[in-house]
Every structure is written in C-alpha cells, then in structure tokens.
N, C-alpha and C positions, 0 to 999 in steps of 0.2 A: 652698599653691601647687598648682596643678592637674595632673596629670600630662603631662609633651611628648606621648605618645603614646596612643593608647586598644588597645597592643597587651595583650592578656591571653592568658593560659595557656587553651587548650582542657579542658575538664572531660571528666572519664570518657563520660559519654554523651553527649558532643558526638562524641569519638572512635567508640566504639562503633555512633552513629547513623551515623557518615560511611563506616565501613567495611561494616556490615549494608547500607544503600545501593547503596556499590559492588557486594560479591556479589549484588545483586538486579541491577545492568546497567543503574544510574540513570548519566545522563553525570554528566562534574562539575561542570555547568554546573547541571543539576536537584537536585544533592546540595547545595552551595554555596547555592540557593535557599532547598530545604527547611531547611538546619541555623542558614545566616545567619552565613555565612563566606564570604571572598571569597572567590574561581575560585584563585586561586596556593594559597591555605590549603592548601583538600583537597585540591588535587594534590600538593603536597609533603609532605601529610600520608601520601596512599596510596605517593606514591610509598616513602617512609621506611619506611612498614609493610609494604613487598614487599621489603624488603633486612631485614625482623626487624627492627628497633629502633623499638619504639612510643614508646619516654622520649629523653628530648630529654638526651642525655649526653654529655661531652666524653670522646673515644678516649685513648688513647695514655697516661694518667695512672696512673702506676703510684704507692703510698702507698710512705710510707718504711720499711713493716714488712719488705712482699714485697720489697722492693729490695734491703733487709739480708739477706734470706733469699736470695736468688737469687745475689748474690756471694760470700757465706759459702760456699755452693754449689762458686761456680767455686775458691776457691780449695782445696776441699778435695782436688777433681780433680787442680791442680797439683802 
C-alpha cells in the first residue's frame, strides 16, 4: 500500500543547504527553488532554526527517571 502522503523527513543537507542560502540573503522563494521544497517548508524550517531548535522535538516531556529525582527532591526540603 502506498503511502497517504509523500511528506518526508528533510536530510542533513537539505537543512544545511536552506540555512547557507538564507545567510547568503536568497528569499525563500529562490531557496525553496534551488533545494525543492515548498515556500511554507523553508520558512518554517528558518523560522524554527532562529528560535535554536533545528530537531523536530516534542517540549515539555519529562522521563520518569528525572521526575523521580525531582520530587524525591521536594520532599526532602519538606
């Protein structure tokens, strides 16, 4: 069965191409040409990489090690 979507994961130097681009002052209209990614791609791609986060990561997920560690924590305070 064929995939629903033809969305794929950006590669290292797809990345690296898009961002060398930008600091060169290509729009993202000429960046998006040259790499062959839509126009929203590299824009939400730059935009993500001007806020630091190059890896596509879910926030706020803390593991159940540190979690343990962290309230052991409070209650020693108590």
């Amino acid at each position: 069965m064929p995939p629903k979507t033809s969305r794929r994961e950006m590669t290292n130097a797809e990345k690296g191409a898009i961002l060398v681009l930008y600091y060169l002052f290509y729009t993202y209209d000429t960046i998006s040409f040259i790499v062959g990614r839509p126009y929203m791609t590299v824009k939400n791609f730059i935009c993500r990489t001007s806020k630091e986060s190059l890896q596509t990561t879910r926030q706020g997920v803390v593991d159940r090690q540190n979690f343990q560690s962290v309230t052991d924590g409070l209650f020693l305070v108590y």
